[in-house]
C-alpha positions as CSV (number, residue, x, y, z in Angstrom):
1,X,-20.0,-3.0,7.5
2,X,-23.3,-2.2,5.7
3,X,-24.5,-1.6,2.3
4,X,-27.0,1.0,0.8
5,X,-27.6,0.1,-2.1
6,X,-24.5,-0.7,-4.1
7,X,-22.3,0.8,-1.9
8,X,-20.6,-0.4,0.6
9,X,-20.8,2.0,4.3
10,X,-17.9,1.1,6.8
11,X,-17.4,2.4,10.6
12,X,-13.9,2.7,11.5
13,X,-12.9,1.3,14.7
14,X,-11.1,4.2,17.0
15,X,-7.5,3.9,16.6
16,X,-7.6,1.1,13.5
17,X,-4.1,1.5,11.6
18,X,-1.9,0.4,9.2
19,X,2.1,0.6,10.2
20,X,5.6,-0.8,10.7
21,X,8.1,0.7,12.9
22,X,9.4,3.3,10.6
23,X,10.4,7.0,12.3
24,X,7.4,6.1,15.1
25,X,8.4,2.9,16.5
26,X,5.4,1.0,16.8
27,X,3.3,-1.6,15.1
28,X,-0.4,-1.2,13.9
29,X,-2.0,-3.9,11.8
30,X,-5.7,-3.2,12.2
31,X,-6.6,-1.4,9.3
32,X,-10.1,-2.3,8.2
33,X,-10.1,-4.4,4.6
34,X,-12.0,-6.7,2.2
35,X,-9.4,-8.4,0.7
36,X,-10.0,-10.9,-2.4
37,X,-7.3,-12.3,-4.2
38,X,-5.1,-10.7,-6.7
39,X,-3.9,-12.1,-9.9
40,X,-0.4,-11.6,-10.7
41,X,-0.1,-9.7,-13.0
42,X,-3.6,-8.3,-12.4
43,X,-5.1,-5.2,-11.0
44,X,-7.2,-3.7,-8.8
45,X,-9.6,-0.4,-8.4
46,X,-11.4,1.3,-5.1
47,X,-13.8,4.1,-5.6
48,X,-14.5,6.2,-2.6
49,X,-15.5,9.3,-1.6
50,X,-13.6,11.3,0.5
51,X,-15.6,13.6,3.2
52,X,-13.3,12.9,5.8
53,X,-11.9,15.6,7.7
54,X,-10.0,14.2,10.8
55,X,-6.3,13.9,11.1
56,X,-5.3,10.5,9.5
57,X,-8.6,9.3,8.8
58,X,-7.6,6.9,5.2
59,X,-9.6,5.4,2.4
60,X,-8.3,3.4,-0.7
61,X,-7.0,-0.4,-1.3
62,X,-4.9,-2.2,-0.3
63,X,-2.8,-4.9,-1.3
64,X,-1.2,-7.6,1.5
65,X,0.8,-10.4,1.4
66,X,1.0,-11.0,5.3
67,X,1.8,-8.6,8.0
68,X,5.3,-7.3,6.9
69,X,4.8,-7.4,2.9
70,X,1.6,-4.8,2.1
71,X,0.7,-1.9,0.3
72,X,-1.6,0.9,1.1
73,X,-2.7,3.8,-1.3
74,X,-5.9,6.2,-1.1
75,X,-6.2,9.5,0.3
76,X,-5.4,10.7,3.8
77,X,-6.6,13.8,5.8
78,X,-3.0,14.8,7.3
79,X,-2.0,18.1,8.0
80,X,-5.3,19.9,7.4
81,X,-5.5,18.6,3.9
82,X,-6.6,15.4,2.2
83,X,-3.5,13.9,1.1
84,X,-3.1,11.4,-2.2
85,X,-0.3,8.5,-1.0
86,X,0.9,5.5,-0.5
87,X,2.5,3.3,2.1
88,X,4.1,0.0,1.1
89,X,6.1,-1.9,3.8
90,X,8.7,-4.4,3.1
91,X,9.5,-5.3,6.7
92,X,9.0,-1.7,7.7
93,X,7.2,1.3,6.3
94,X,7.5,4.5,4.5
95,X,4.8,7.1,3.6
96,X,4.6,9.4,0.0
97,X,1.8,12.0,0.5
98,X,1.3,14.9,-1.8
99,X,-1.9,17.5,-1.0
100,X,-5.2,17.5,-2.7
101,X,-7.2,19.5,-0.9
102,X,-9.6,20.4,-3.9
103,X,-10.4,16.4,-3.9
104,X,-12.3,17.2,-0.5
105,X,-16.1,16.0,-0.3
106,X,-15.6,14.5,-4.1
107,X,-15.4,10.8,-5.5
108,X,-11.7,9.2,-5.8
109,X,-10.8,5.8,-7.7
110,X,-7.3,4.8,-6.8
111,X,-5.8,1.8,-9.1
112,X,-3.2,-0.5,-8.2
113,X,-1.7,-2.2,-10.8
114,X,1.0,-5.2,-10.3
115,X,3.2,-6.7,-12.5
116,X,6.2,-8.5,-12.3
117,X,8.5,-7.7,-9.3
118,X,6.6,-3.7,-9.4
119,X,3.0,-1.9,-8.2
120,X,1.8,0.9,-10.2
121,X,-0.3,3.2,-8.1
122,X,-2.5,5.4,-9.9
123,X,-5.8,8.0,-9.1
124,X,-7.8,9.9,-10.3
125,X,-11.0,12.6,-9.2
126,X,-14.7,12.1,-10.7
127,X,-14.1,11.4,-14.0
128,X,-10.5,13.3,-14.6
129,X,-8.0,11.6,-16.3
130,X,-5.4,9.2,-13.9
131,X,-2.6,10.7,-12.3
132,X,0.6,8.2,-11.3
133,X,1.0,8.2,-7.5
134,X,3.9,5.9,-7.3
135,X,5.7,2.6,-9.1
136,X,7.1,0.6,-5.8
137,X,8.4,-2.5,-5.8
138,X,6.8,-5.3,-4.6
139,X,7.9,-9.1,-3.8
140,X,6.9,-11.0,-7.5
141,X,4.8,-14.4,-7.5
142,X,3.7,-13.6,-4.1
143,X,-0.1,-14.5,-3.4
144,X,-1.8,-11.4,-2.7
145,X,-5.6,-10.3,-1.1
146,X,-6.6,-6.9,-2.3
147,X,-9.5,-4.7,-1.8
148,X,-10.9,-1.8,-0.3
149,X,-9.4,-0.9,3.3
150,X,-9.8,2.1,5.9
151,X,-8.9,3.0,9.2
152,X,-9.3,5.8,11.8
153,X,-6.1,6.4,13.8
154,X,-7.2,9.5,15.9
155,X,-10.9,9.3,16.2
156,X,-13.5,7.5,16.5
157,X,-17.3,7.5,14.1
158,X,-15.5,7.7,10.8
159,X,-17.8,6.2,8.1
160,X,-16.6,5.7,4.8
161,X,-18.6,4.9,1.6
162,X,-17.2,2.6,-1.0
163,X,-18.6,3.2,-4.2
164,X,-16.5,0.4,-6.2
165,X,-13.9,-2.4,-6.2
166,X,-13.1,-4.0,-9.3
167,X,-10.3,-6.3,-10.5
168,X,-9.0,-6.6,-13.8
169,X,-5.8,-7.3,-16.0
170,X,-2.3,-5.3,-15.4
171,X,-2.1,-2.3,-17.0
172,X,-0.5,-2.9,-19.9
173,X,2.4,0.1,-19.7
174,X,3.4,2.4,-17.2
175,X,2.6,5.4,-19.0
C-alpha cells in the first residue's frame, strides 16, 4: 500500500481472493482490505477507478464479520467485461454480476448500506445517479469491519487506486 496524494495505490498479491466453497470447491480468504468498523445501522462508501482489465481482477468494499459471514461488492473484470456485483457468504458463497463495460477506465463509488438484519448495495459511475446492485441479508447486531478491499485471482501487478472511503448513517429507505 501507498498513497499519492489522497489516494490510496494498492498492489495485489498474485492469486489474492475472496471465496467459500460454492460451485468451485475451494476456499480463498486473502482478499486485500482496510477494514474499520461499521456502525449498525450505518454505512459505508469506496470510490475507485476501474482500469483493470484482467480476468477477475476486483475493486470495491467489503464488509466482514469473520471468515464465513462477509460481503463483497465493486466491480469485476469477468468475461471480457467489467462486471458490477456482489458476493456475500453466509457459510458459503454466491456471486450476482451484471455487465458494465462502458464503466471501463472511469471512476465507481459503490455504497453499502446496513440496517437491521439486511445490506443495501448500491453504485454509481462519475457523478450518475446510484443504481441498486442488491438488498442481501446479513446476520443483525453483528460487529462488522468495513472498507475498501481488492484482489487479483489470475495475475499478478494489479494496482488499484482508491479515491475514497467514507462511513456514514444507513440510508434511510431502500428506494
Amino acid at each position: 500500500m501507498t498513497t499519492d496524494g489522497p489516494d490510496l495505490l494498492v498492489t495485489a498479491v498474485e492469486g489474492s481472493d475472496a471465496w467459500r466453497h460454492t460451485s468451485y470447491g475451494f476456499v480463498h480468504d486473502d482478499a486485500h482490505a482496510l477494514l474499520a468498523p461499521l456502525g449498525d445501522p450505518g454505512a459505508v462508501e469506496v470510490t475507485v477507478d476501474v482500469d483493470y482489465d484482467q480476468q477477475f481482477d476486483q475493486a470495491g468494499l467489503v464488509l466482514r464479520a469473520g471468515a464465513e459471514t462477509w460481503l463483497k461488492a465493486g466491480v469485476e473484470f469477468s468475461d471480457g467485461a467489467p462486471q458490477l456485483g456482489a458476493v456475500v457468504t453466509l457459510g458459503r458463497s454466491d456471486w450476482s454480476v451484471s455487465p458494465v463495460p462502458e464503466w471501463a477506465g472511469r471512476t465507481v463509488t459503490v455504497r453499502a448500506s446496513r440496517s437491521g438484519d439486511a445490506v443495501t448495495v448500491r453504485a454509481r459511475v462519475d457523478d450518475e445517479p446510484f443504481r441498486l446492485v442488491r438488498v442481501a441479508a446479513f446476520p443483525p447486531g453483528v460487529p462488522v469491519g468495513a472498507g475498501p478491499y481488492c484482489c487479483a485471482p489470475t495475475r499478478a501487478g494489479l494496482v488499484v487506486r482508491f479515491r475514497r472511503w467514507a462511513t456514514g448513517p444507513a440510508d434511510a429507505a431502500l428506494h
